[in-house]
N, C-alpha and C positions, 0 to 999 in steps of 0.2 A: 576643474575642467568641465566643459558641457558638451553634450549628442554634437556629431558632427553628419553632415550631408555629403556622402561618397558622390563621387561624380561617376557618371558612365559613358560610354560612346551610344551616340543616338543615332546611325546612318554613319555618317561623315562629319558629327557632329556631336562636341564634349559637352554635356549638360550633367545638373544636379539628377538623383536618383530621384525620382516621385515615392510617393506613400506606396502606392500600391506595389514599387518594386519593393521597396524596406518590407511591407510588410510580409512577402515570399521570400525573401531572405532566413524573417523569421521561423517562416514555417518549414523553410529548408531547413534551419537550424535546430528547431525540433526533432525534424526528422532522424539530421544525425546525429544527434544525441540518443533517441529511445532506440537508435537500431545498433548505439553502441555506447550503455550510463556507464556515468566513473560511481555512482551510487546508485548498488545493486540490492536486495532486499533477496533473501533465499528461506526455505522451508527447513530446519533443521530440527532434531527428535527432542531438544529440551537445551534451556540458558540460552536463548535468544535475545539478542539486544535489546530489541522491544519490549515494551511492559506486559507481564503477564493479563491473561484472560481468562476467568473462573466462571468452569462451568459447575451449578450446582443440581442436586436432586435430591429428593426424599428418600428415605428406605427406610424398610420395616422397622418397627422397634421389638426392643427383645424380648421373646414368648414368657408366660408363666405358666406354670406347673404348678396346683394342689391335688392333695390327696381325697378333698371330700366340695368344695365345690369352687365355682368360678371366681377370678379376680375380678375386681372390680374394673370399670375404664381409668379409674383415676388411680387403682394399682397397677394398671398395667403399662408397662414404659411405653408412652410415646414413639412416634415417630422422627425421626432424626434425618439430618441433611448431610449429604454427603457432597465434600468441593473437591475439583479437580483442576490444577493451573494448567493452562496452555499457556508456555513462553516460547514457540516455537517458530518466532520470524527474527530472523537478525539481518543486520543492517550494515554493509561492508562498502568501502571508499577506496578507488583506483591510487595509484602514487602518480599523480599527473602532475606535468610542468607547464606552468606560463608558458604561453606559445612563444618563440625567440625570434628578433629582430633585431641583428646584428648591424646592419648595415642603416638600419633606423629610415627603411624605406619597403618593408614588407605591406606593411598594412595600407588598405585602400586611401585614394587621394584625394582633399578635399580642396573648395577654395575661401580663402578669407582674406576680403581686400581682393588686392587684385596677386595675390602670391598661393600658388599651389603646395598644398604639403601631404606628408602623407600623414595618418593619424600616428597616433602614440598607441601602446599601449592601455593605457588609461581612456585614451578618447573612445578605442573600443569599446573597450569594458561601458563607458557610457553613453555609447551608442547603441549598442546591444544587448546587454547583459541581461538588464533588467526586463524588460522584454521576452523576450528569448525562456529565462526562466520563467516567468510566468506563464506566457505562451506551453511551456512542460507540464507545467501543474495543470492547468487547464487541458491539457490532451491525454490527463489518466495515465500517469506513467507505469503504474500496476493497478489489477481490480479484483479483489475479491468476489464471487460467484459461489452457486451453491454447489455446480458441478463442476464434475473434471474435466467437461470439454469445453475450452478457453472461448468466449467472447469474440465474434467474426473483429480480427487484426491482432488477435493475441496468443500468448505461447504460455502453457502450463509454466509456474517455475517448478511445480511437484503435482505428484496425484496421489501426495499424503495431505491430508486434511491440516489446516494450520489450527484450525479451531473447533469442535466437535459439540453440540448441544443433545445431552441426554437427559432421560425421564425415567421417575421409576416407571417399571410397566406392570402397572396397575391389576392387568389381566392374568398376570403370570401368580398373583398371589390368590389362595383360595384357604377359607376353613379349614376343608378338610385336609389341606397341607401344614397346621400348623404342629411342630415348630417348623416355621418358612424362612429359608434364606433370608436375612433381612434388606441386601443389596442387592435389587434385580431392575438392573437398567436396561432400555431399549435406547438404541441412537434416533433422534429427530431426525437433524441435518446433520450436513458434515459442509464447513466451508473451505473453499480451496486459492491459492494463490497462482494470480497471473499475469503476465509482465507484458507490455504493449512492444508491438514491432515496428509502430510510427508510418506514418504515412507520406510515402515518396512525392515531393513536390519539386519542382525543377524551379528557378531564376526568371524570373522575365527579364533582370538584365544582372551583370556581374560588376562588382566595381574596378574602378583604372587603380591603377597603381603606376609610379614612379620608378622606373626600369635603373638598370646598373648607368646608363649613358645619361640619365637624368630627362630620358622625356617620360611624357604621357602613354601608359600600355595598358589595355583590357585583358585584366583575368581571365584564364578558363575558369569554367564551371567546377573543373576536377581542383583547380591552383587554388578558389577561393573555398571548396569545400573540408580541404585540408586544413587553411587557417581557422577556417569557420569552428572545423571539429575541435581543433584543438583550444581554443577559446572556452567554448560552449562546455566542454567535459571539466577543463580546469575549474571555470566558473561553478559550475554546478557543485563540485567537492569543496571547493577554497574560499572563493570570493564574500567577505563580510558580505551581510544583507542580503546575499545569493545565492547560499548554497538549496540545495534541495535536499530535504529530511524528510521524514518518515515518522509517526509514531503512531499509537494506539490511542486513540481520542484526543482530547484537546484540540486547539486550534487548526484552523486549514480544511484544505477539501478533502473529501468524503472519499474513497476510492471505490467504487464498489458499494455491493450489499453488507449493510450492517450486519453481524454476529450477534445475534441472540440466544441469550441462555433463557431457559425456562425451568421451568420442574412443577409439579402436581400441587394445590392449595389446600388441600385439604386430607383426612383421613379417616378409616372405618375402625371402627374395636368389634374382632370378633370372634366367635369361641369356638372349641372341638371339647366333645366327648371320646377319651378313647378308654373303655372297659368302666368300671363301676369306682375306680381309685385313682382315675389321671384326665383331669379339669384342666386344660389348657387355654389359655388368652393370647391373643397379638392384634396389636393394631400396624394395620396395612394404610399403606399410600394411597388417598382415592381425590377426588376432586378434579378441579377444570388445568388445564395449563395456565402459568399465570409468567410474563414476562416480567425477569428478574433486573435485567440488564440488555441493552444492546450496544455493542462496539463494532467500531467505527476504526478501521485504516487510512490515517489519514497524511495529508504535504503538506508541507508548505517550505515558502523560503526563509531565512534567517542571517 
């Protein structure tokens, strides 16, 4: 089957829909979809759908002790890396139904030839679908940021960090503290998760439909945005080629600020004297920050 061309009333008068009604259609369709997904993405504290995200950092390596004088740099342990996973976004799907058309005269009416019908099922789906979703991905249906106060048109889904980049902190290690904790992290950032509210657009026109008596009838705005919702949410969870997913890098759009891990490049060996019989060594975390990794929340359809 292929797109079909909804008709509408123009005056007193049944004409094909123009592009620029189709295309506020679509962005109505957007609308209500982001102010109500059947795929929802949420903040949870560990075993999130999505693929994990590894924040890593330096930390101290472990001090020596002699009796009569210093270890050397190359006896004394390195420096080591400490990883942390963040799996804490999951990815959950409405139980939505095909919108239902019993009477095989719900959906908008077209003309082909000189015979009016209503669409099918399926002629929706390829009149709209494809579109429609895309149109979704394209309007950021969540965004990751660094803060907790959401992006002007969007709503916290939490103001727990979904992903967290730490560093040793460098400052906190000193001589004359050795033997030093060897894990002393400070937080960079914190990134957080935020879901769009969509943006209300009205119809410039509504399509006719095929009444119970068999004539020609114009939609309300309210009549077709029921069909429309329920379409658009099916589609979105179900429809081959169409649905809209979520994952952590690979293909599709970007949502939001990238998640960067970083951690320190480099490290110091250095010594304490404490009395005349205890020679201690550790080497400390020091150097520049060096990005490890950045991820990406990202859509697309499938």
């Amino acid at each position: 089957m292929a797109a079909k061309t909804p008709l509408k009333l123009d005056g007193t008068n049944v004409r094909e829909m123009a592009s620029g009604d189709y295309d506020k259609v679509i962005e109505r369709m957007t609308y209500l979809y982001l102010s109500d997904p059947s795929v929802t993405l949420s903040q949870v504290g560990s075993s999130g759908t999505l693929d994990a995200m590894t924040d890593t950092r330096t930390q101290a390596g472990a001090a020596t002790t002699h009796a009569s004088s210093f270890r050397s740099a190359g006896d004394t342990p390195d420096v080591s890396t400490v990883t942390v996973s963040y799996d804490k976004i999951s990815l959950a799907t409405a139980s939505t139904s095909a919108p239902a058309d019993t009477n095989n005269i719900r959906f908008p009416a077209y003309i082909t030839g000189t015979d009016i019908k209503a669409m099918s099922l399926q002629e929706m789906y390829d009149t709209y679908a494809s579109d429609a979703i895309d149109a979704i991905i394209a309007a950021l249906p969540y965004q990751i940021s660094t803060s907790t106060s959401p992006p002007s048109g969007y709503t916290n889904v939490s103001t727990t960090a979904v992903f967290t980049d730490t560093r040793a902190n460098a400052g906190a290690y000193t001589a004359g503290g050795i033997t030093e904790t060897q894990d002393q992290p400070t937080t960079i950032t914190n990134y957080y998760l935020h879901r769009s509210n969509g943006t209300d657009v009205a119809y410039t026109a509504t399509p006719m439909t095929i009444n119970g008596d068999g004539n020609l009838e114009e939609l309300t705005s309210a009549e077709f945005d029921v069909i429309a919702k329920e379409m658009i949410r099916y589609t979105a969870e179900n429809l081959a080629s169409n649905k809209v997913r979520y994952y952590i890098d690979g293909s599709g759009t970007a949502l939001g600020s990238g998640m960067v891990n970083t951690k320190l490049d480099g490290s110091t060996y250095q010594q304490r004297e404490v009395g005349g019989d205890d020679y201690r060594t550790q080497e400390f975390p020091a150097g520049s920050a060096a990005t490890i990794s950045t991820y990406y929340l990202r859509a697309r359809k499938e």
